[in-house]
C-alpha positions in Angstrom: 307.1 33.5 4.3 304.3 32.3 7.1 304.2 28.4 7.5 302.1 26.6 9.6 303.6 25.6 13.3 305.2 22.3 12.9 303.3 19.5 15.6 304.7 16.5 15.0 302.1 13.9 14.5 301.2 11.4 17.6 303.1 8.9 18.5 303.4 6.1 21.1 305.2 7.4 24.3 304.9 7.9 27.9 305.5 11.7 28.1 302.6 14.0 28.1 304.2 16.7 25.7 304.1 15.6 21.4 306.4 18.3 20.6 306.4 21.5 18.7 308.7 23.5 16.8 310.6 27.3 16.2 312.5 29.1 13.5 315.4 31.1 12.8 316.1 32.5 9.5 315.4 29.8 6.9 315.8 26.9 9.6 313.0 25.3 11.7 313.8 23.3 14.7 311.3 20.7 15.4 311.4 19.6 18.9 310.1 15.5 19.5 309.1 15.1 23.5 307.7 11.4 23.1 308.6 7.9 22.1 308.9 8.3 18.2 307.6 5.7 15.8 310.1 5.4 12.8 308.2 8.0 10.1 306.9 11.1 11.5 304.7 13.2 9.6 304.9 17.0 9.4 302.2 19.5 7.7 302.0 20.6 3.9 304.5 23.2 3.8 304.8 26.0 1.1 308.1 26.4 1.2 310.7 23.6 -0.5 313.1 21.8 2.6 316.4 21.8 1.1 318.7 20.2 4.0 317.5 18.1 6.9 319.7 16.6 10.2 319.2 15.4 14.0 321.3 17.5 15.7 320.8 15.2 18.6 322.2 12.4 17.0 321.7 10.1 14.5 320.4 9.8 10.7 317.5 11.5 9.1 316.1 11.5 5.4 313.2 13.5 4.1 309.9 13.2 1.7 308.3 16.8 0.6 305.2 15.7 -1.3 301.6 17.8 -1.6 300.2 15.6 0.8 303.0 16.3 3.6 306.3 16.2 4.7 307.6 12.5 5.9 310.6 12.3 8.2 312.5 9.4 8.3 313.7 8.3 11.5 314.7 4.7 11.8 318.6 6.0 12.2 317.8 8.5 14.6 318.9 8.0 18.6 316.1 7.9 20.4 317.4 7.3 23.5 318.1 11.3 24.0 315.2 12.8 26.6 314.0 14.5 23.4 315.0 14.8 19.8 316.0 17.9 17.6 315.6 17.7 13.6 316.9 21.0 11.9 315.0 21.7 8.4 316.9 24.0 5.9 314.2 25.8 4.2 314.6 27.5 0.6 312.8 30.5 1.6 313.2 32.7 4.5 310.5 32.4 7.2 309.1 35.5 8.7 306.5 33.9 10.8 304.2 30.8 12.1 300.6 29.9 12.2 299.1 27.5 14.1 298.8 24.2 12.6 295.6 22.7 13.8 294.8 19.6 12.2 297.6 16.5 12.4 298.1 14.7 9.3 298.3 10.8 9.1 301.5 9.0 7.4 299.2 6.9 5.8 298.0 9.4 3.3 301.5 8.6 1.1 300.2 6.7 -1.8 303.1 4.4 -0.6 300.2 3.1 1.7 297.7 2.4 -0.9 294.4 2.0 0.4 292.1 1.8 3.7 290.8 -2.0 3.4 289.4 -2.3 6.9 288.2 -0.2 10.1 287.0 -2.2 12.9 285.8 -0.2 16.6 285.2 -0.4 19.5 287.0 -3.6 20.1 287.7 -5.7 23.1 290.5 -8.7 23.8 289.5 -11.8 24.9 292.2 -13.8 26.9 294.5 -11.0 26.1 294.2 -11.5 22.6 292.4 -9.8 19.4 292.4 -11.3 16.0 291.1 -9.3 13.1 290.3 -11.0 9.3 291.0 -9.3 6.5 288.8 -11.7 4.5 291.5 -11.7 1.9 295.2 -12.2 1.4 296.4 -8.9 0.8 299.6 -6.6 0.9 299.1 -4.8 4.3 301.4 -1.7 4.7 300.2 -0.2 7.4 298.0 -0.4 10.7 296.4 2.1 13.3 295.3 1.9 16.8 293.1 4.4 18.2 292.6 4.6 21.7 293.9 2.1 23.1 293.4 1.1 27.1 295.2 -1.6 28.5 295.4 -2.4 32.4 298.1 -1.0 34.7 301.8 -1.2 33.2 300.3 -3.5 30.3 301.4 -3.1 26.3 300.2 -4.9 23.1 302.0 -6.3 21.0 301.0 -6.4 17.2 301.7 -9.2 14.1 300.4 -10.1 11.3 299.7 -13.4 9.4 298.6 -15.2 5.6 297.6 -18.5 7.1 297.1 -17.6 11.2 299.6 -19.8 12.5 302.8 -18.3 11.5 302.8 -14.4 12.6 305.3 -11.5 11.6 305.7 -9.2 14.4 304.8 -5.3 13.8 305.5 -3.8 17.0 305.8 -4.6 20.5 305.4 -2.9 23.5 302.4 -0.3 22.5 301.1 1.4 25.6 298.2 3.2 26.4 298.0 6.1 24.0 295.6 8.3 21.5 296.7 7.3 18.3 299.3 5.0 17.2 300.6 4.6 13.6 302.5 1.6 12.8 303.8 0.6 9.0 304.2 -3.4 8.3 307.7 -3.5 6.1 309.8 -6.6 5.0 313.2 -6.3 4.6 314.2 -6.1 0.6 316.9 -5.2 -1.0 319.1 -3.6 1.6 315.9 -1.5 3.2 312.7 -2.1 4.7 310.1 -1.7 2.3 306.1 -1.0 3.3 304.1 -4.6 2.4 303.5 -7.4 3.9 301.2 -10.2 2.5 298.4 -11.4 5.2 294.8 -11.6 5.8 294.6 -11.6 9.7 296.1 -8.9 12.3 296.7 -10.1 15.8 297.0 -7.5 18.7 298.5 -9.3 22.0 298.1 -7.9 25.6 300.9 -8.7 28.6 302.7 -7.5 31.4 300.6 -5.6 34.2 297.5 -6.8 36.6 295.3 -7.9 33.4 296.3 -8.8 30.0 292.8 -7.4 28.5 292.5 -4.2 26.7 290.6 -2.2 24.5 290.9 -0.2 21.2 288.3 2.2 20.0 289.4 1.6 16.2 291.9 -0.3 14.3 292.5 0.8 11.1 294.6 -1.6 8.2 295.7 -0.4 5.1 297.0 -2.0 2.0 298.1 -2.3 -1.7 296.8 -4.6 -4.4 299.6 -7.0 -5.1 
């Protein structure tokens, strides 16, 4: 059975190479060269995974839906120079084809919706606060080109009320595309949801706290 080439989507890092992937048999190796966020989506595969592991350390659990394959890497080390996940498939693979498009995690209904899509935007002071114009529950955001001066990051939070913020990620650097979900902790795991109506994006560190994102994307479920 042909599948498509496995390029694992972007993701924040400092390394030039995404990654890629081979096979043997009924396995496919996929091969992670940059910083990994903690889901990683793969391509629609027709072909059912039946056994997935890091074989360079660490945890790793699995989604196969139609819209994708999500990888879940929260209890993966990531402090290897790059990571190895072995997929079992059920099917023998005879071959691969290129995989051209990159899929984004947000299209799990798990994200709900797109709710807002702002571009082309520039910090003032080192800061960027976006309203929602609603208190909603935010489960995921994405930054588009992002530009920040030499050696800077951004850090990214969200609020309800704009004075007490929930941190989403610190430490973005410049990249293409970067794909972050906004959990809560419930129940023993970290759940997509968060309720707010403002996102914040911080710049630091580096000869000027300014930067710039082409797009920011938020998405959300109806509570």
């Amino acid at each position: 059975m042909v599948i498509p080439f496995i390029i694992p989507k972007a993701v924040p890092g400092i390394r030039k190479n995404g990654g890629g992937s081979t096979y043997n048999g009924k396995k496919v190796y996929v091969h992670i060269f940059d910083e990994t966020s903690d889901l990683l989506v793969l391509p629609v595969l027709n072909n059912k995974i039946v056994g997935a592991k890091c074989l360079t350390g660490g945890e790793i659990s699995y989604n196969q839906t139609s819209q994708g394959i999500m990888l879940n890497l929260r209890k993966v080390d990531t402090m290897k120079e790059s990571v190895i996940i072995e997929l079992t498939f059920q099917d023998s693979i005879t071959g691969m084809a290129l995989q051209k498009h990159r899929l984004s995690m947000f299209t799990d209904p798990i994200y709900g919706q797109l709710i807002s899509k702002s571009e082309n935007l520039q910090s003032a002071n080192g800061s960027l606060v976006v309203k929602l114009g609603q208190l909603i529950n935010v489960t995921g955001i994405g930054l588009q080109q992002i530009q920040t001066g030499t050696e800077g990051v951004v850090t990214v939070e969200v609020s309800a009320d704009g004075v007490s913020w929930k941190l989403v990620k610190e430490g973005v650097r410049n990249s293409k595309l970067v794909e972050l979900t906004v959990s809560q902790f419930n129940a023993g795991i970290h759940l997509p949801g968060v309720n707010a109506q403002f996102v914040r994006l911080s710049g630091k560190g580096g000869n000027n706290p300014n930067f710039q994102v082409k797009q920011l994307t938020v998405y959300a479920r109806s509570n």
